[in-house]
Phi, psi and omega in degrees: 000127188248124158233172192233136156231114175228149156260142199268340194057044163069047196194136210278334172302353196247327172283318166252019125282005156238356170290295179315318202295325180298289197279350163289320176264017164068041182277146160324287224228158174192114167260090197277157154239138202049048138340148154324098172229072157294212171261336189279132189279178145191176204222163178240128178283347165301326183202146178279136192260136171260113171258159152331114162308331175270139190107164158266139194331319174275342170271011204256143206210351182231144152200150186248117209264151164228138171288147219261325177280017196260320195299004172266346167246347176247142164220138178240152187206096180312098279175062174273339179293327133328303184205127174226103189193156175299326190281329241190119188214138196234148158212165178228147195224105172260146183280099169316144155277165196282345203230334185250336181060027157274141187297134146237328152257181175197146177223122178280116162275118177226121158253127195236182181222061193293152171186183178285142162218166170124203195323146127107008183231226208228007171191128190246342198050211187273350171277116180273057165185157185290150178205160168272158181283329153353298194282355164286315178317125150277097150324307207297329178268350190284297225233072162216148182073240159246116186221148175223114161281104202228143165151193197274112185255322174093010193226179175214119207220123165266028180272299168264316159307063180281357177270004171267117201234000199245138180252157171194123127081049197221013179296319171327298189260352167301318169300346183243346137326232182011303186290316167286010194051016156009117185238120181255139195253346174273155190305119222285163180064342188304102165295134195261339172229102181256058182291158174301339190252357153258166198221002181192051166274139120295064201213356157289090180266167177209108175256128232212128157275167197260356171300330203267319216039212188308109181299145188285017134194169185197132151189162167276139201253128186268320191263354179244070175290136153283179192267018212264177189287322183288134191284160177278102167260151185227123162243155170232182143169158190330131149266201212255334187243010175053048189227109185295140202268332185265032199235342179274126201280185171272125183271127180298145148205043152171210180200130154310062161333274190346272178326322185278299177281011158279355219231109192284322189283334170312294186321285191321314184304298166346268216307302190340294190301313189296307185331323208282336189236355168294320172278356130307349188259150171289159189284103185296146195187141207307036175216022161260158207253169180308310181302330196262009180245322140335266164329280203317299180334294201296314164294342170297307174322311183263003163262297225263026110324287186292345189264288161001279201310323183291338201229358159213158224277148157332156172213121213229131172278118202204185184232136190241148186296157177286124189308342172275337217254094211220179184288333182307318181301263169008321177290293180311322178281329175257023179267293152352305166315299193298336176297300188278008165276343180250359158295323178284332171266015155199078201270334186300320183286119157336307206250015169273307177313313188286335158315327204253320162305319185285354178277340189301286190330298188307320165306334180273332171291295189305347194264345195274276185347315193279340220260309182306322184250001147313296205295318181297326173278295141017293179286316148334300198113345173209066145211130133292135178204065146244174185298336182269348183100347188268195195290155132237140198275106158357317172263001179262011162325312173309281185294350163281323157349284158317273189323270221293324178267012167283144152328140171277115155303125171279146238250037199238129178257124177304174168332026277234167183254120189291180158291345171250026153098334178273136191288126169302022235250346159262174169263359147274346158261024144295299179296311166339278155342289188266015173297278200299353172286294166315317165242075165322306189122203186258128220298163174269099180089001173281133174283155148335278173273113175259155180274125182255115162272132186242000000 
């Protein structure tokens, strides 16, 4: 399972460069910190995107991207009933069996943001006084089993830290090491904030319970960086059946009808083809057997399946890049790579640093640039960028726009309370809940029969 864990600093070209970096590198999961919360919402058609329940927009500090084609193999579960904070977003990702869709392992991921909160900073909560956000958590129930604790922490430890000899603002979490026995997964000395004007940050972390142990690779991605000052980390590890997500092809799971039946020689071929090998078959008939309705069945599901794939078009479940996200961006970035690969080998030279600022720029430009004049030929009229290709009529231009750039709602129902007081967090006892809400039963002392005086 490949997760992406970055912090973006609140920008929004630094939040979908790292999401395309999840569908270049197939990531699961993409654990962002300081996301983008600007006033314009937005969505990835790559991925469903997860917030915090709690805060107000501008106060949010986490978000967890789930790859949209994975969820036919994985069930996830947001897990607010746990943690419920703007800083702080927990899911537990269970492994399917293949044949049964029954849950067999769970590995929990929680992702954070420790920094100061309280009187005078950007989330004060429920507490009337300063704190690191650390310290809002009940840890003990949260850090159980197999869990990885990851994200942008704000501290300094030579416990992660070996360029270092002094802790600031690391008491919190040197303390929940310890109490959970913590296994730290980052690469020892690999600085995680390589700003210009610092040389010995650490403060991107990756935590494992000894239930999980070591993770099978935790490094930094070199070749696709974001603009942001924090490095890009990509971690893994085994799923259950050793089966890797980016080793699986796309499965057609369905056909553009709509189109095959606009399309009259396309049809007519479609009918050709069923005909040609259908009137050939025997006639099922109240003198067929269990087996032979069986038999039958099944071939009809694989020729008009095999007649579907010849004559219309696929529908593939997959993830797709922002239509602006082009070779130019793609250029731009790795020109950027190449920059900051030569600041890491002379950081001393003046005019190697200022090279690596003008690439920075450039990368930001061109990605605001290519995304502005997507939208503009679009609007314009002269580009289609619907999936078939066909024509769109000038006055639904707006409103298709309108549609593609509104937020997408995610299909994820929160933590929820029962009527007896008890908390709800999978999603059969979700279903559960919302069975007995809906059909409460039958009233306590109400009779069968009542008696009617007439």
């Amino acid at each position: 399972m490949l997760v992406i864990q970055h912090n973006c600093r609140k920008a929004y070209a630094i939040t979908i460069a790292a999401i395309e970096t999840g569908i270049q590198l197939n990531a699961a999961f993409i654990y962002l910190q300081e996301p983008y919360i600007g006033i314009n919402s937005f969505f990835h058609l790559g991925y469903y995107l997860r917030w915090p329940e709690k805060g107000k927009k501008g106060e949010k500090r986490v978000l967890i991207a789930i790859k949209r084609d994975i969820l036919n193999r994985v069930a996830t579960e947001v897990r607010s009933d746990l943690v419920n904070h703007p800083y702080f977003l927990t899911i537990d990702i269970w492994e399917l069996h293949p044949q049964t869709r029954a849950k067999m392992i769970r590995t929990r991921l929680i992702n954070s943001y420790d920094n100061k909160i309280g009187p005078g900073t950007v989330y004060q909560g429920d507490i009337d006084s300063n704190r690191r956000a650390i310290d809002d958590i009940d840890w003990e129930p949260l850090i159980q089993g197999r869990t990885i604790l990851l994200g942008d922490f704000n501290a300094h430890s030579p416990i992660w830290n070996p360029l270092i000899t002094q802790s600031t603002d690391a008491t919190s979490l040197e303390a929940i090491i310890n109490r959970f026995d913590l296994i730290f997964n980052n690469e020892p000395g690999i600085i995680t904030r390589p700003n210009l004007t610092r040389n010995k940050s650490i403060i991107d972390l990756t935590f494992t319970t000894t239930d999980i142990g070591l993770l099978d690779s935790w490094a930094i991605e070199e070749e696709n960086p974001t603009p942001s000052d924090h490095e890009l980390i990509v971690f893994s590890w085994d799923d259950l059946r050793q089966n890797r997500l980016d080793k699986r092809p796309k499965e057609i799971t369905g056909w553009n009808i709509d189109k095959l039946l606009l399309d009259q020689e396309k049809q007519e071929q479609a009918y050709s083809d069923w005909n040609q090998v259908a009137k050939i078959r025997n006639i099922v008939n109240n003198l067929s057997t269990i087996l032979d309705l069986d038999k039958e069945a099944l071939w009809i599901e694989e020729t008009l399946t095999k007649v579907l794939n010849q004559n219309a078009q696929p529908i593939r479940v997959t993830a797709y890049s922002k239509r602006w996200w082009n070779d130019q961006v793609r250029k731009a970035r790795s020109k950027y790579s190449r920059k900051r690969r030569d600041y890491r080998t002379t950081p001393n030279i003046p005019l190697i640093k200022e090279r690596l600022k003008q690439a920075r720029n450039n990368y930001y430009h061109i990605m605001r640039k290519e995304k502005r004049e997507c939208w503009q030929k679009f609007l314009k009229g002269l580009t289609e960028i619907l999936e078939d290709n066909s024509r769109l009529e000038n006055t639904n231009r707006c409103w298709t726009a309108l549609r593609y750039t509104s937020a997408r709602l995610g299909s994820s129902t929160p933590a929820i309370k029962a009527v007896n007081g008890t908390i709800a967090t999978t999603i059969e006892e979700k279903e559960v809940v919302f069975l007995k809400s809906a059909f409460p039963g039958p009233i306590e002392g109400l009779t069968e029969n009542p008696l009617i005086s007439i």
